[in-house]
C-alpha positions, 0 to 999 in steps of 0.5 A, a space after each residue: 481710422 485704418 484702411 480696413 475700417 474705410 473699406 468696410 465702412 464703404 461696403 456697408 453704405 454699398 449694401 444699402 445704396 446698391 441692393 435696396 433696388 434689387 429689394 424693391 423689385 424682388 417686393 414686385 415680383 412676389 406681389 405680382 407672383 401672389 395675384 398670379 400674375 407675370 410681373 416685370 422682371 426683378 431687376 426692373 428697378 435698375 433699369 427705371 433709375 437708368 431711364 429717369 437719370 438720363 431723362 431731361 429734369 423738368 421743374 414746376 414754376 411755382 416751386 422754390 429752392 425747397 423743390 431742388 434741395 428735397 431730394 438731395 437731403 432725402 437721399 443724403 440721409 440714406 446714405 448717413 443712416 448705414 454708418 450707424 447701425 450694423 449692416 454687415 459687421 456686428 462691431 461699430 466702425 469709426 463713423 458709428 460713433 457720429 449718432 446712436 439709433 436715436 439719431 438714425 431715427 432722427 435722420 429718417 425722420 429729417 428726411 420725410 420731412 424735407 420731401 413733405 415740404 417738396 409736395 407743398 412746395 410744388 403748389 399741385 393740389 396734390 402734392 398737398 394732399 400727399 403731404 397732409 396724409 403722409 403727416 397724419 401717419 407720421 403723428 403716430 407712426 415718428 413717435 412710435 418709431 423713436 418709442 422703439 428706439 428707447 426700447 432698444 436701448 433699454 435692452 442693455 442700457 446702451 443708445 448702440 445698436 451693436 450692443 444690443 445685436 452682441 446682447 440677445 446674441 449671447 443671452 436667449 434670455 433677453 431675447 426672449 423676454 416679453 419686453 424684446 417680444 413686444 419691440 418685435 411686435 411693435 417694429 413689426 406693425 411700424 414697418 407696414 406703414 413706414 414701408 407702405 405695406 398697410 392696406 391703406 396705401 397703393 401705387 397707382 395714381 387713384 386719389 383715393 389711394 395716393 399717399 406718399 406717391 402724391 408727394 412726387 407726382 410734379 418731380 421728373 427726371 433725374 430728381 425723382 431718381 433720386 427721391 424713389 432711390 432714397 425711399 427704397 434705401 429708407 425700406 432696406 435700412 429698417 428691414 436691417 434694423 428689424 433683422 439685425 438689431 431686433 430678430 435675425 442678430 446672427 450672420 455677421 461679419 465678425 472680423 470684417 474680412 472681405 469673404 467675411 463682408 460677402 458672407 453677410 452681405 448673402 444672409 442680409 439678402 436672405 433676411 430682406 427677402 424673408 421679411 419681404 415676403 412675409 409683409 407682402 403675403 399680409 398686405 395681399 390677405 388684407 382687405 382694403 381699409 379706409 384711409 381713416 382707420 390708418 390709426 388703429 394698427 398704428 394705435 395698436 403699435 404704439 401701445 406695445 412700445 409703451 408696454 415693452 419699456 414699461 416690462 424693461 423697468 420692472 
Protein backbone atom coordinates (compact mmCIF):
# COMPACT_ATOMS: atom_id res chain seq x y z
CA UNK A 1 0.00 0.00 0.00
CA UNK A 2 1.45 3.07 -1.07
CA UNK A 3 1.37 6.51 0.14
CA UNK A 4 -1.32 7.61 -2.54
CA UNK A 5 -3.47 4.81 -2.12
CA UNK A 6 -3.75 5.85 2.00
CA UNK A 7 -4.60 9.31 0.55
CA UNK A 8 -7.00 8.36 -1.68
CA UNK A 9 -8.53 5.81 0.72
CA UNK A 10 -8.81 8.42 3.30
CA UNK A 11 -10.58 11.20 0.80
CA UNK A 12 -13.12 8.63 -0.03
CA UNK A 13 -14.10 7.98 3.67
CA UNK A 14 -13.96 11.99 4.00
CA UNK A 15 -16.55 12.34 0.95
CA UNK A 16 -18.70 10.20 2.61
CA UNK A 17 -18.00 11.42 6.59
CA UNK A 18 -17.84 15.34 5.65
CA UNK A 19 -20.49 15.98 2.70
CA UNK A 20 -23.30 13.56 3.77
CA UNK A 21 -24.60 16.60 6.34
CA UNK A 22 -24.37 18.84 3.62
CA UNK A 23 -26.79 16.43 1.78
CA UNK A 24 -29.02 16.10 4.70
CA UNK A 25 -29.50 19.82 4.52
CA UNK A 26 -29.44 20.25 0.94
CA UNK A 27 -32.87 17.19 1.30
CA UNK A 28 -34.41 20.13 3.94
CA UNK A 29 -34.26 22.89 2.24
CA UNK A 30 -35.62 21.55 -1.32
CA UNK A 31 -38.59 20.17 0.76
CA UNK A 32 -39.21 23.14 2.69
CA UNK A 33 -38.49 25.08 -1.16
CA UNK A 34 -41.29 22.68 -2.57
CA UNK A 35 -44.03 23.47 0.29
CA UNK A 36 -43.09 27.18 -0.41
CA UNK A 37 -41.86 27.77 2.52
CA UNK A 38 -38.17 29.33 4.08
CA UNK A 39 -36.28 26.55 5.51
CA UNK A 40 -33.35 26.86 7.63
CA UNK A 41 -30.22 27.04 6.03
CA UNK A 42 -28.38 24.46 4.22
CA UNK A 43 -25.71 24.16 6.42
CA UNK A 44 -28.00 23.64 9.51
CA UNK A 45 -27.07 20.02 9.76
CA UNK A 46 -23.54 21.00 10.83
CA UNK A 47 -24.42 23.10 13.12
CA UNK A 48 -26.81 20.51 14.91
CA UNK A 49 -23.80 17.97 15.13
CA UNK A 50 -21.76 20.81 16.89
CA UNK A 51 -24.80 21.82 19.27
CA UNK A 52 -25.34 17.73 20.30
CA UNK A 53 -21.46 16.91 20.52
CA UNK A 54 -21.17 19.70 23.29
CA UNK A 55 -24.22 19.00 25.09
CA UNK A 56 -24.16 16.86 28.19
CA UNK A 57 -24.81 13.00 27.33
CA UNK A 58 -27.85 11.90 29.60
CA UNK A 59 -28.53 7.80 29.62
CA UNK A 60 -31.78 6.20 30.74
CA UNK A 61 -31.46 3.84 33.96
CA UNK A 62 -33.10 1.34 32.37
CA UNK A 63 -30.49 0.87 29.62
CA UNK A 64 -27.60 -1.51 29.29
CA UNK A 65 -24.48 -1.67 27.50
CA UNK A 66 -26.22 -2.09 24.29
CA UNK A 67 -27.46 1.77 24.71
CA UNK A 68 -23.84 3.00 24.96
CA UNK A 69 -22.27 0.26 22.09
CA UNK A 70 -25.53 1.12 19.47
CA UNK A 71 -24.18 4.21 18.06
CA UNK A 72 -20.77 3.52 17.95
CA UNK A 73 -21.25 0.33 15.78
CA UNK A 74 -23.85 2.17 13.56
CA UNK A 75 -21.26 4.98 12.76
CA UNK A 76 -18.46 2.38 12.53
CA UNK A 77 -20.19 0.69 9.78
CA UNK A 78 -20.41 3.89 7.91
CA UNK A 79 -17.48 4.66 7.89
CA UNK A 80 -16.28 0.80 6.78
CA UNK A 81 -18.97 0.76 3.75
CA UNK A 82 -16.92 3.56 1.48
CA UNK A 83 -13.71 1.64 1.48
CA UNK A 84 -15.77 -1.04 -0.47
CA UNK A 85 -17.52 0.67 -3.09
CA UNK A 86 -16.27 3.51 -5.60
CA UNK A 87 -16.81 6.81 -4.51
CA UNK A 88 -14.24 8.93 -6.17
CA UNK A 89 -12.13 6.28 -7.88
CA UNK A 90 -13.47 3.96 -10.65
CA UNK A 91 -10.56 1.59 -9.57
CA UNK A 92 -10.48 -0.65 -6.16
CA UNK A 93 -8.03 0.84 -3.46
CA UNK A 94 -6.16 -1.85 -1.10
CA UNK A 95 -8.75 -2.05 1.54
CA UNK A 96 -11.46 -2.90 -1.15
CA UNK A 97 -10.27 -6.16 -1.06
CA UNK A 98 -11.90 -6.62 2.96
CA UNK A 99 -15.58 -7.25 1.21
CA UNK A 100 -17.36 -7.40 -2.03
CA UNK A 101 -20.91 -5.13 -2.24
CA UNK A 102 -22.58 -8.05 -0.54
CA UNK A 103 -20.44 -7.46 2.57
CA UNK A 104 -21.23 -3.74 2.37
CA UNK A 105 -25.04 -4.82 2.27
CA UNK A 106 -24.27 -6.97 5.09
CA UNK A 107 -22.72 -3.92 7.15
CA UNK A 108 -25.45 -1.46 6.68
CA UNK A 109 -27.57 -4.32 7.65
CA UNK A 110 -25.44 -4.95 11.11
CA UNK A 111 -26.03 -1.50 11.78
CA UNK A 112 -29.93 -1.27 11.56
CA UNK A 113 -29.62 -3.89 13.40
CA UNK A 114 -27.67 -2.83 16.50
CA UNK A 115 -29.51 0.64 16.68
CA UNK A 116 -33.04 -1.64 16.56
CA UNK A 117 -31.70 -3.30 19.77
CA UNK A 118 -30.95 0.38 21.45
CA UNK A 119 -34.63 1.23 20.88
CA UNK A 120 -35.45 -1.87 22.89
CA UNK A 121 -32.75 -1.45 25.04
CA UNK A 122 -33.98 1.69 26.29
CA UNK A 123 -37.10 0.31 27.92
CA UNK A 124 -39.36 3.72 26.40
CA UNK A 125 -42.49 2.55 24.88
CA UNK A 126 -41.54 4.02 22.09
CA UNK A 127 -38.57 2.94 21.14
CA UNK A 128 -40.12 -0.30 21.20
CA UNK A 129 -42.69 0.42 18.70
CA UNK A 130 -39.82 2.21 16.25
CA UNK A 131 -38.03 -1.09 16.55
CA UNK A 132 -41.07 -3.18 15.79
CA UNK A 133 -42.03 -0.94 12.85
CA UNK A 134 -38.61 -0.18 11.47
CA UNK A 135 -38.12 -4.46 11.46
CA UNK A 136 -41.28 -5.07 9.68
CA UNK A 137 -39.85 -2.80 6.75
CA UNK A 138 -36.54 -4.40 7.14
CA UNK A 139 -38.56 -8.34 6.16
CA UNK A 140 -38.95 -7.02 2.88
CA UNK A 141 -36.66 -4.11 2.40
CA UNK A 142 -32.80 -6.45 3.71
CA UNK A 143 -33.77 -9.06 1.43
CA UNK A 144 -34.51 -7.04 -1.28
CA UNK A 145 -31.55 -5.05 -0.72
CA UNK A 146 -29.14 -8.28 -0.88
CA UNK A 147 -31.42 -9.61 -4.01
CA UNK A 148 -29.74 -6.15 -5.83
CA UNK A 149 -26.52 -6.99 -4.66
CA UNK A 150 -26.79 -10.33 -6.67
CA UNK A 151 -27.94 -8.67 -9.51
CA UNK A 152 -25.10 -6.63 -9.59
CA UNK A 153 -22.92 -9.08 -9.60
CA UNK A 154 -24.51 -10.86 -12.02
CA UNK A 155 -23.91 -8.27 -14.44
CA UNK A 156 -20.21 -9.37 -15.20
CA UNK A 157 -20.25 -12.20 -12.87
CA UNK A 158 -18.02 -10.49 -10.40
CA UNK A 159 -18.97 -9.59 -6.38
CA UNK A 160 -16.83 -5.85 -7.09
CA UNK A 161 -18.56 -3.25 -7.60
CA UNK A 162 -15.71 -1.54 -9.67
CA UNK A 163 -16.12 -3.97 -12.12
CA UNK A 164 -19.52 -3.56 -12.78
CA UNK A 165 -18.90 0.60 -12.83
CA UNK A 166 -15.88 -0.26 -15.75
CA UNK A 167 -18.78 -2.65 -17.45
CA UNK A 168 -21.77 -0.68 -18.28
CA UNK A 169 -19.07 2.31 -18.81
CA UNK A 170 -17.74 0.30 -21.85
CA UNK A 171 -20.78 -1.37 -23.10
CA UNK A 172 -24.25 0.33 -23.57
CA UNK A 173 -25.45 -2.73 -24.25
CA UNK A 174 -25.64 -3.98 -20.77
CA UNK A 175 -26.26 -0.75 -19.61
CA UNK A 176 -29.26 -0.89 -21.23
CA UNK A 177 -30.28 -4.44 -21.02
CA UNK A 178 -33.84 -5.14 -19.36
CA UNK A 179 -32.03 -6.79 -16.38
CA UNK A 180 -29.80 -3.56 -15.56
CA UNK A 181 -33.32 -1.57 -16.10
CA UNK A 182 -35.24 -3.41 -13.75
CA UNK A 183 -31.89 -3.21 -11.02
CA UNK A 184 -32.37 0.46 -11.66
CA UNK A 185 -36.17 0.34 -10.95
CA UNK A 186 -35.56 -1.97 -8.37
CA UNK A 187 -32.85 0.09 -6.13
CA UNK A 188 -35.03 3.05 -6.99
CA UNK A 189 -37.91 2.09 -4.84
CA UNK A 190 -35.51 0.40 -2.16
CA UNK A 191 -34.12 3.94 -1.56
CA UNK A 192 -37.36 5.52 -0.51
CA UNK A 193 -37.81 3.55 2.12
CA UNK A 194 -34.06 2.79 3.20
CA UNK A 195 -33.65 6.81 2.85
CA UNK A 196 -37.01 7.18 4.38
CA UNK A 197 -38.66 8.95 1.52
CA UNK A 198 -42.12 6.60 1.45
CA UNK A 199 -45.15 8.46 2.35
CA UNK A 200 -44.99 6.34 5.39
CA UNK A 201 -42.35 7.91 7.16
CA UNK A 202 -42.31 11.46 8.84
CA UNK A 203 -39.88 13.70 11.15
CA UNK A 204 -41.99 14.95 13.71
CA UNK A 205 -42.87 13.07 16.74
CA UNK A 206 -46.43 12.10 16.06
CA UNK A 207 -47.11 8.40 17.02
CA UNK A 208 -48.73 7.57 14.17
CA UNK A 209 -45.96 8.58 11.83
CA UNK A 210 -42.82 7.74 13.91
CA UNK A 211 -40.73 4.95 12.50
CA UNK A 212 -36.85 5.32 12.65
CA UNK A 213 -36.86 8.54 14.85
CA UNK A 214 -38.88 6.59 17.57
CA UNK A 215 -35.56 4.30 17.87
CA UNK A 216 -33.66 7.55 19.02
CA UNK A 217 -36.24 9.54 21.23
CA UNK A 218 -34.31 8.58 24.73
CA UNK A 219 -30.35 9.31 23.07
CA UNK A 220 -29.06 12.88 23.65
CA UNK A 221 -26.18 14.47 23.63
CA UNK A 222 -23.15 13.41 22.03
CA UNK A 223 -24.58 9.58 21.32
CA UNK A 224 -27.51 10.78 19.37
CA UNK A 225 -24.75 12.85 17.21
CA UNK A 226 -23.30 10.01 16.43
CA UNK A 227 -26.66 8.10 15.62
CA UNK A 228 -28.24 11.04 12.93
CA UNK A 229 -24.38 11.29 11.93
CA UNK A 230 -24.09 7.93 10.75
CA UNK A 231 -27.76 7.63 9.47
CA UNK A 232 -27.13 10.71 6.97
CA UNK A 233 -23.81 8.56 6.06
CA UNK A 234 -26.12 5.32 5.32
CA UNK A 235 -28.17 8.01 2.71
CA UNK A 236 -25.19 9.09 1.06
CA UNK A 237 -23.52 5.91 0.62
CA UNK A 238 -26.58 4.29 -1.16
CA UNK A 239 -27.04 7.28 -3.19
CA UNK A 240 -23.23 6.72 -4.46
CA UNK A 241 -24.16 2.91 -4.81
CA UNK A 242 -27.22 4.01 -6.87
CA UNK A 243 -25.00 6.56 -9.25
CA UNK A 244 -21.90 5.16 -9.36
CA UNK A 245 -22.19 1.74 -9.58
CA UNK A 246 -25.90 1.43 -11.08
CA UNK A 247 -26.96 4.76 -13.21
CA UNK A 248 -24.51 7.66 -13.09
CA UNK A 249 -20.91 5.27 -13.49
CA UNK A 250 -19.15 8.07 -15.58
CA UNK A 251 -17.13 11.04 -13.32
CA UNK A 252 -14.50 9.12 -11.81
CA UNK A 253 -11.28 9.70 -10.77
CA UNK A 254 -9.30 7.34 -12.99
CA UNK A 255 -5.56 8.23 -11.80
CA UNK A 256 -6.64 9.13 -8.44
CA UNK A 257 -4.84 12.62 -8.46
CA UNK A 258 -5.66 15.05 -6.41
CA UNK A 259 -7.38 17.60 -9.14
CA UNK A 260 -8.59 14.31 -10.15
CA UNK A 261 -10.32 13.45 -6.44
CA UNK A 262 -11.84 17.19 -6.37
CA UNK A 263 -13.21 16.78 -9.94
CA UNK A 264 -15.18 13.85 -8.56
CA UNK A 265 -15.86 14.71 -5.62
CA UNK A 266 -17.83 18.05 -7.47
CA UNK A 267 -19.76 15.22 -9.91
CA UNK A 268 -20.91 13.25 -6.80
CA UNK A 269 -22.42 16.21 -5.14
CA UNK A 270 -23.86 16.96 -8.31
CA UNK A 271 -25.28 13.48 -8.69
CA UNK A 272 -26.49 13.29 -4.82
CA UNK A 273 -28.34 16.19 -5.21
CA UNK A 274 -29.99 15.11 -8.84
CA UNK A 275 -31.26 11.88 -7.06
CA UNK A 276 -32.29 14.16 -3.91
CA UNK A 277 -34.08 16.21 -5.46
CA UNK A 278 -36.03 13.58 -7.61
CA UNK A 279 -37.04 11.36 -4.41
CA UNK A 280 -38.06 14.64 -2.74
CA UNK A 281 -40.26 16.04 -5.51
CA UNK A 282 -42.01 12.21 -5.12
CA UNK A 283 -42.30 12.02 -1.70
CA UNK A 284 -43.86 15.78 -1.58
CA UNK A 285 -46.51 14.44 -4.74
CA UNK A 286 -47.54 11.62 -2.68
CA UNK A 287 -50.27 11.12 -0.67
CA UNK A 288 -49.77 9.95 2.96
CA UNK A 289 -50.25 6.16 2.79
CA UNK A 290 -50.83 4.08 5.99
CA UNK A 291 -48.46 2.39 7.66
CA UNK A 292 -49.87 -0.90 6.80
CA UNK A 293 -49.67 -0.76 2.78
CA UNK A 294 -45.69 -0.13 3.47
CA UNK A 295 -45.63 -3.83 1.70
CA UNK A 296 -46.50 -2.83 -1.44
CA UNK A 297 -44.15 -0.64 -3.04
CA UNK A 298 -41.66 -2.90 -1.27
CA UNK A 299 -43.47 -5.95 -2.96
CA UNK A 300 -43.26 -4.20 -5.94
CA UNK A 301 -39.52 -3.80 -5.65
CA UNK A 302 -38.52 -7.13 -4.60
CA UNK A 303 -40.43 -8.69 -7.67
CA UNK A 304 -38.12 -6.61 -10.06
CA UNK A 305 -35.14 -7.82 -8.28
CA UNK A 306 -36.18 -11.28 -8.87
CA UNK A 307 -37.01 -10.53 -12.67
CA UNK A 308 -33.89 -8.77 -13.19
CA UNK A 309 -31.69 -11.96 -12.28
CA UNK A 310 -33.96 -14.07 -13.77
CA UNK A 311 -33.38 -11.69 -17.33
CA UNK A 312 -29.08 -12.26 -16.29
CA UNK A 313 -29.81 -15.98 -16.82
CA UNK A 314 -31.55 -16.10 -19.86
Amino acid sequence: MTGDTVFQQICQVLAVLCLAPLLQGFIVTCREKIARGKGPSILQPYRDLYKLFHKEQLVPESASFIFWLAPIVAFTAMLTVPLLIPVLTNYPLPLSDMGDILGGGLILALAGFSIGLAGLDSGHPYGGLGSSREAMLGILAEPTLIVVFIGITLLDRSMLPFVVNHLLVAEPSVYWSPGHLLLVAAFFILLTVETEHLPIHSDTHHEIYMIGEARLLEYSGPLLGLLRWSSWMKRAILYTIFVNVLTLPWGLSVRGTAPGLLEATGILLAKWALVALLLVMIDSLQSRLRFYRYQEPLALSFLLAILAVIAHQL
